[in-house]
C-alpha positions as CSV (number, residue, x, y, z in Angstrom):
1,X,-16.9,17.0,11.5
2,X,-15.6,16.3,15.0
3,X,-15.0,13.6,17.1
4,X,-17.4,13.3,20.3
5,X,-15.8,12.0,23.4
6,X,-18.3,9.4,23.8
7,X,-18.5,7.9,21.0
8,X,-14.8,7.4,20.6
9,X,-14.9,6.0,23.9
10,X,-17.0,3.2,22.5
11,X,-14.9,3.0,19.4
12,X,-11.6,2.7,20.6
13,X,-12.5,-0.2,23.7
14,X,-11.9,-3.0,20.7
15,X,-8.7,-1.8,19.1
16,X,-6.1,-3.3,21.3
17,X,-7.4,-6.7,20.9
18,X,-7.8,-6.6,17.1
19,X,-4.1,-5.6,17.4
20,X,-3.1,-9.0,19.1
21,X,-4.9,-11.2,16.6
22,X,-3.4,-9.3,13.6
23,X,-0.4,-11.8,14.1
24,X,3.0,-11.5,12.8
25,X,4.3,-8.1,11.4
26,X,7.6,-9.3,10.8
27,X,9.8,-5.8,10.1
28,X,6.6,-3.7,8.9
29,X,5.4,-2.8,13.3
30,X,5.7,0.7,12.2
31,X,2.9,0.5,9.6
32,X,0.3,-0.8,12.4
33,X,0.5,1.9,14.5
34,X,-2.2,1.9,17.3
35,X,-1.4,5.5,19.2
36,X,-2.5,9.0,16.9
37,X,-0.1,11.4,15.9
38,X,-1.6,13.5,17.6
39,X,-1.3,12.0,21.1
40,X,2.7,11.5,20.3
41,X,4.9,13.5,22.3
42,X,5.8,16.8,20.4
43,X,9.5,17.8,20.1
44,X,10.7,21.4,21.5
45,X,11.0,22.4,17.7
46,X,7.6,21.6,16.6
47,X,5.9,24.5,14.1
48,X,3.3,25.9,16.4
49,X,-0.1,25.0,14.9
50,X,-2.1,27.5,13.2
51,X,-6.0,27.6,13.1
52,X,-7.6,26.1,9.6
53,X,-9.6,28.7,7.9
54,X,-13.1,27.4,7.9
55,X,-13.7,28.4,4.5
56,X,-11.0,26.5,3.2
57,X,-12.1,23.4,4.8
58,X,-16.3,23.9,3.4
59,X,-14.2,24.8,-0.2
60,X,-12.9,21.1,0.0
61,X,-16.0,19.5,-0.1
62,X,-17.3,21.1,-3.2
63,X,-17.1,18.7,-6.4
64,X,-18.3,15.6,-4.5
65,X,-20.9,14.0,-4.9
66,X,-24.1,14.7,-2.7
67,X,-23.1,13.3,1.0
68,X,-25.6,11.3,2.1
69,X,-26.6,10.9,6.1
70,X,-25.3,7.6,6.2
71,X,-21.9,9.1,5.1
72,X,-21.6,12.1,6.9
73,X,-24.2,11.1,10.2
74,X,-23.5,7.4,10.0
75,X,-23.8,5.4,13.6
76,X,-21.6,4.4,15.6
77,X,-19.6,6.8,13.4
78,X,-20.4,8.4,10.2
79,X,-17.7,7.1,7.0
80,X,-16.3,10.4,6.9
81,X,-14.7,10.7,10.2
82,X,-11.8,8.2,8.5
83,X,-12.3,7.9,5.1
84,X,-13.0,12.0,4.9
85,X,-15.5,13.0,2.6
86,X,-13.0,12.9,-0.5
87,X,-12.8,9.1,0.0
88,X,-9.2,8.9,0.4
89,X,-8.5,9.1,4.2
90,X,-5.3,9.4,5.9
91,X,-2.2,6.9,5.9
92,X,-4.2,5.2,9.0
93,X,-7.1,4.4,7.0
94,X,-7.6,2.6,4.2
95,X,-8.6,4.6,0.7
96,X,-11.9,3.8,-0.9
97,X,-12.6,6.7,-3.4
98,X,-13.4,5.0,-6.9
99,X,-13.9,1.4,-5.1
100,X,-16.7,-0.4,-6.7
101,X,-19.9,-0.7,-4.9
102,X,-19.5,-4.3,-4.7
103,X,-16.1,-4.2,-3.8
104,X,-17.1,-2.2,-0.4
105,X,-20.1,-3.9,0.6
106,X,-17.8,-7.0,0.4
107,X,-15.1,-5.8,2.2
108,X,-17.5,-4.0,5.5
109,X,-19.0,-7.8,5.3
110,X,-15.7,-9.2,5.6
111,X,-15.3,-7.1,9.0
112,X,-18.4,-7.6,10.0
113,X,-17.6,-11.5,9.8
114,X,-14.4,-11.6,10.8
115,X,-12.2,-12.1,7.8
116,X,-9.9,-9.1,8.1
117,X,-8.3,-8.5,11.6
118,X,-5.4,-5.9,12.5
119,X,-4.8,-3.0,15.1
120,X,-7.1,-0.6,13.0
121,X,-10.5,-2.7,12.5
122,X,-11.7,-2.6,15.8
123,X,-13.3,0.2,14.2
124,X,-14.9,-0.9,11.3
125,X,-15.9,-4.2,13.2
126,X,-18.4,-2.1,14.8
127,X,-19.6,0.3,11.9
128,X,-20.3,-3.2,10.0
129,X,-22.2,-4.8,12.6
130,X,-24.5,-1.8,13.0
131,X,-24.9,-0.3,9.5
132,X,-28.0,-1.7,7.7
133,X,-27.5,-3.3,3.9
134,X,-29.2,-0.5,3.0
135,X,-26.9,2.3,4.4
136,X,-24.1,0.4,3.3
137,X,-25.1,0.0,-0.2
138,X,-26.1,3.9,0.0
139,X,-22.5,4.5,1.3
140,X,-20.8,2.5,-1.3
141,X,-22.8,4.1,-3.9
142,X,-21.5,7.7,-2.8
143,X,-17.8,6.6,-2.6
144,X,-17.7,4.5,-5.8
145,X,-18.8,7.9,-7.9
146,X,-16.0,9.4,-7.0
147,X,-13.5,10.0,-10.2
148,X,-10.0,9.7,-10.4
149,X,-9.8,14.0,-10.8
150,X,-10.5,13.8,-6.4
151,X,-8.5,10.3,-6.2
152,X,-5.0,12.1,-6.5
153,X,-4.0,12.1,-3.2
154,X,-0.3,10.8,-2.9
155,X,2.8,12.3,-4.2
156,X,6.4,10.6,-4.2
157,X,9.6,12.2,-3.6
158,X,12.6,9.8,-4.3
159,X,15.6,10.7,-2.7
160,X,17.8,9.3,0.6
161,X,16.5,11.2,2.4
162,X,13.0,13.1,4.2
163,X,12.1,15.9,6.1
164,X,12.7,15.4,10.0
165,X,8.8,15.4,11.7
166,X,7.2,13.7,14.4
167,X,4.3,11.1,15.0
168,X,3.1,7.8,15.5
169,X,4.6,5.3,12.9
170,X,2.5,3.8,10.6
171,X,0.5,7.7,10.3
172,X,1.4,10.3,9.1
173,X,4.8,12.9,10.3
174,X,4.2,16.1,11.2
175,X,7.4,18.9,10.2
176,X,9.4,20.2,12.8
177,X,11.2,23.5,12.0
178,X,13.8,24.1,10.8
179,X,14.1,22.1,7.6
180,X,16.0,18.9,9.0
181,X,16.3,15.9,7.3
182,X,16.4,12.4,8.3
183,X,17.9,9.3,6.3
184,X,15.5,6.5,4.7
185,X,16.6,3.3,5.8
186,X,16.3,0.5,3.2
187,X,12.5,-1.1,3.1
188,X,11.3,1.8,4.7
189,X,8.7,4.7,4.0
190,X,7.8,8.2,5.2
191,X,5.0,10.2,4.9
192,X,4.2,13.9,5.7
193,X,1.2,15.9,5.2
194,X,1.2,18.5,2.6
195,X,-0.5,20.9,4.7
196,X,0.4,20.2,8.8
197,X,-2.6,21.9,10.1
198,X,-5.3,20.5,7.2
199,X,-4.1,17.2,8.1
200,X,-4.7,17.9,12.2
201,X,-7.8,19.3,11.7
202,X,-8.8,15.4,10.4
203,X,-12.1,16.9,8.1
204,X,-10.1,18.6,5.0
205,X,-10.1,16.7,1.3
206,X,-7.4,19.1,-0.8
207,X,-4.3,18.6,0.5
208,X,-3.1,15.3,0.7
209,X,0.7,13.5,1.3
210,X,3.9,12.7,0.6
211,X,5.2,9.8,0.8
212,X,9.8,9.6,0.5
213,X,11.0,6.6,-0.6
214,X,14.5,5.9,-1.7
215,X,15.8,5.5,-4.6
216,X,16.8,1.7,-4.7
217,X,13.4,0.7,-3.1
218,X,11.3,2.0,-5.9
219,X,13.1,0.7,-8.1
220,X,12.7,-2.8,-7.1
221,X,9.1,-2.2,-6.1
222,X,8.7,-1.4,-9.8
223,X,10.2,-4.5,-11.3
224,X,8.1,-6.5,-8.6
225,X,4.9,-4.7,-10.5
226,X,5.8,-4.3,-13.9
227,X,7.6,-7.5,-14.6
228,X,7.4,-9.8,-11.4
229,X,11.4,-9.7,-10.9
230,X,11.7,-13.2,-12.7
231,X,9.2,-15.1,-11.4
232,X,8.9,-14.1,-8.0
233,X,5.5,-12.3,-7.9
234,X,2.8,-11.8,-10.8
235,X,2.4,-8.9,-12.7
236,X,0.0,-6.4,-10.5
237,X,-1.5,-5.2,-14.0
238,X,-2.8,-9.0,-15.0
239,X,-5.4,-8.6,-12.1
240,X,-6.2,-5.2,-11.0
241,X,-6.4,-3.9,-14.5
242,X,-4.2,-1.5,-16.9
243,X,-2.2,0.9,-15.3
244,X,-3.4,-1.1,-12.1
245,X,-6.3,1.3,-12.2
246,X,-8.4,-1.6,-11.4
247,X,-11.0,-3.6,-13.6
248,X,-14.3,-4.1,-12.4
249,X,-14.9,-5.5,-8.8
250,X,-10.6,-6.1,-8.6
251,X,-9.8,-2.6,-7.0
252,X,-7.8,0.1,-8.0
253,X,-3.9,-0.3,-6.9
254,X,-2.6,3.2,-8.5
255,X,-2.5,5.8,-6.2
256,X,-3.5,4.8,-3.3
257,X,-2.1,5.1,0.6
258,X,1.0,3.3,0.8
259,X,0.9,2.5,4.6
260,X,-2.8,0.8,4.3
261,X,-1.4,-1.2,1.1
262,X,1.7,-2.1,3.2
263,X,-0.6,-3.4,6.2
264,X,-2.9,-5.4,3.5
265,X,-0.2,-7.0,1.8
266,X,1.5,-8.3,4.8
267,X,-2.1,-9.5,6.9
268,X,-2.8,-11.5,3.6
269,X,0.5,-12.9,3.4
270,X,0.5,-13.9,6.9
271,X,-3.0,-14.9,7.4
272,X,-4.3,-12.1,8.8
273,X,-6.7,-11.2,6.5
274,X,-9.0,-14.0,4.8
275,X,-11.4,-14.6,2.2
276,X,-11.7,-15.9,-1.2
277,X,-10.0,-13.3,-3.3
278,X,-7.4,-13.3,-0.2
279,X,-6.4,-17.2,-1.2
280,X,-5.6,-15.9,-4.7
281,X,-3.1,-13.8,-3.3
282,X,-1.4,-15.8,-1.3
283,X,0.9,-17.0,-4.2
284,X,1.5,-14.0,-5.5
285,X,3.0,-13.0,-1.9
286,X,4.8,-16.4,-1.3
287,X,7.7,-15.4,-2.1
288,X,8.0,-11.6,-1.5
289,X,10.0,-10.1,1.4
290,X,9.2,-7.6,4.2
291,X,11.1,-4.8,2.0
292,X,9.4,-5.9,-1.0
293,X,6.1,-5.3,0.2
294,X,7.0,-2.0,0.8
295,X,8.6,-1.5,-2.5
296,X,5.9,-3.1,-4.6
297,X,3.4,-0.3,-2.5
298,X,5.6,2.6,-2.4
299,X,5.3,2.0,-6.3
300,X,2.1,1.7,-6.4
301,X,1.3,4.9,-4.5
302,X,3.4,6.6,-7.1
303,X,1.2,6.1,-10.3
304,X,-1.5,8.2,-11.6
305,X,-5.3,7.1,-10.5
């Protein structure tokens, strides 16, 4: 499924202004990355990119559900083109395999209204103003079937450090040769692809990411979770469900892309982001810190679906 030059044209016009009203990122820029990896200057020691079998990508769509044109054609740009057909997009976008049906139409009204703001929903802003209930409820429908055997799309490596790459923060690193490594810095993530050349060629669903995250960070992140770290957060779990596999129309935490759950955290703790279920968050982030958030996700990406 490839991008046409026109309609990305249209697409991309509202981005940087989303960008300014997202507000205050305080330490967590690099998670709202506006520029694609791969429009960021390559290093001499890039891996020379390799052509994707075709095969392999068609293979990747089997055991999904039946992709409905409002999915795969969708206008100004069909679901798949960021969310894949798998449901759980890249580090950019936010993850929506499993989501209830309710839970998505709610959210696309909330861009459509206003509600959530940040450098990525110029995007969405439009899809939601054009797509008809019906399409929308179709498209929910199609992503909500999806089970947690296709949800499995994150894997964490704890150590100091990663492998050296390249890329626009806030998506996803690409590997440079060589097998370099970089240091973690406290309150800080990385992610590379599993598979460089799946993830360039933006329509595969089998290979997924890694996200590195040191030691003392996921630690905390899992006190934050598990216990609130005395009193300074409620327990994810009491909300979103046993093993924060979510419970009803409170979505899934488990699993899911770290970077988008960094970027949602923050925008609700800073305003950004609005709504009713937003104010009952706002507590529960009141007291949490830049490198918290990023703990408490980094976490949270780590357990099963």
């Amino acid at each position: 499924m490839r991008k046409l030059i026109g309609t990305l044209i249209l697409v991309m016009a509202p981005v940087a202004g989303y960008a300014a009203a997202a507000g205050d990122f305080g330490t967590l820029g690099w998670a709202y990355a506006q520029a694609d990896d791969q429009t960021a200057q390559k290093p001499a020691n890039a891996l020379p990119n390799k052509p994707v079998n075709a095969l392999q990508v068609a293979l990747s769509y089997t055991g999904l559900p039946k992709i409905p044109d409002s999915v795969s054609k969708g206008d100004p740009l069909p679901c798949i083109q960021c969310h894949l057909a798998n449901g759980d997009s890249r580090p950019e976008t936010g993850d929506i395999s499993g989501l209830s049906v309710n839970y998505i139409i709610a959210q696309t009204h909330a861009f459509r209204d206003g509600d959530r703001k940040d450098g990525r929903t110029g995007r969405m802003v439009l899809m939601a103003q054009r797509i008809s209930e019906e399409n929308l409820k179709e498209a929910a429908e199609y992503y909500s079937k999806i089970g947690p055997d296709r949800q499995k799309w994150e894997t964490a490596i704890v150590g100091d450090t990663a492998p050296d790459g390249y890329g626009a923060p806030g998506f996803v690193r690409n590997h440079v040769s060589g097998g370099a490594t970089i240091p973690i810095p406290q309150g800080r993530i990385f992610q590379m692809a599993v598979d460089d050349d799946l993830n360039r060629a933006r329509d595969q669903n089998l290979a997924g990411y890694i996200e590195y995250v040191r030691p003392d960070d996921m630690a905390l992140g899992e006190r934050l979770a598990t216990t609130g770290d005395g009193g300074r957060t409620m327990v994810c779990s009491t909300c979103h469900g046993a093993d924060n596999k979510g419970a009803g129309d409170v979505p899934r935490l488990a699993g899911r892309q770290p970077y988008y759950m960094i970027r949602q955290l923050k925008d609700m703790q800073t305003g950004a982001r609005k709504g009713k279920n937003v104010e009952l968050m706002k507590p529960v982030l009141a007291k949490l810190t830049d490198r918290d958030i990023v703990a408490v996700a980094a976490y949270l990406t780590s357990r099963n679906p």
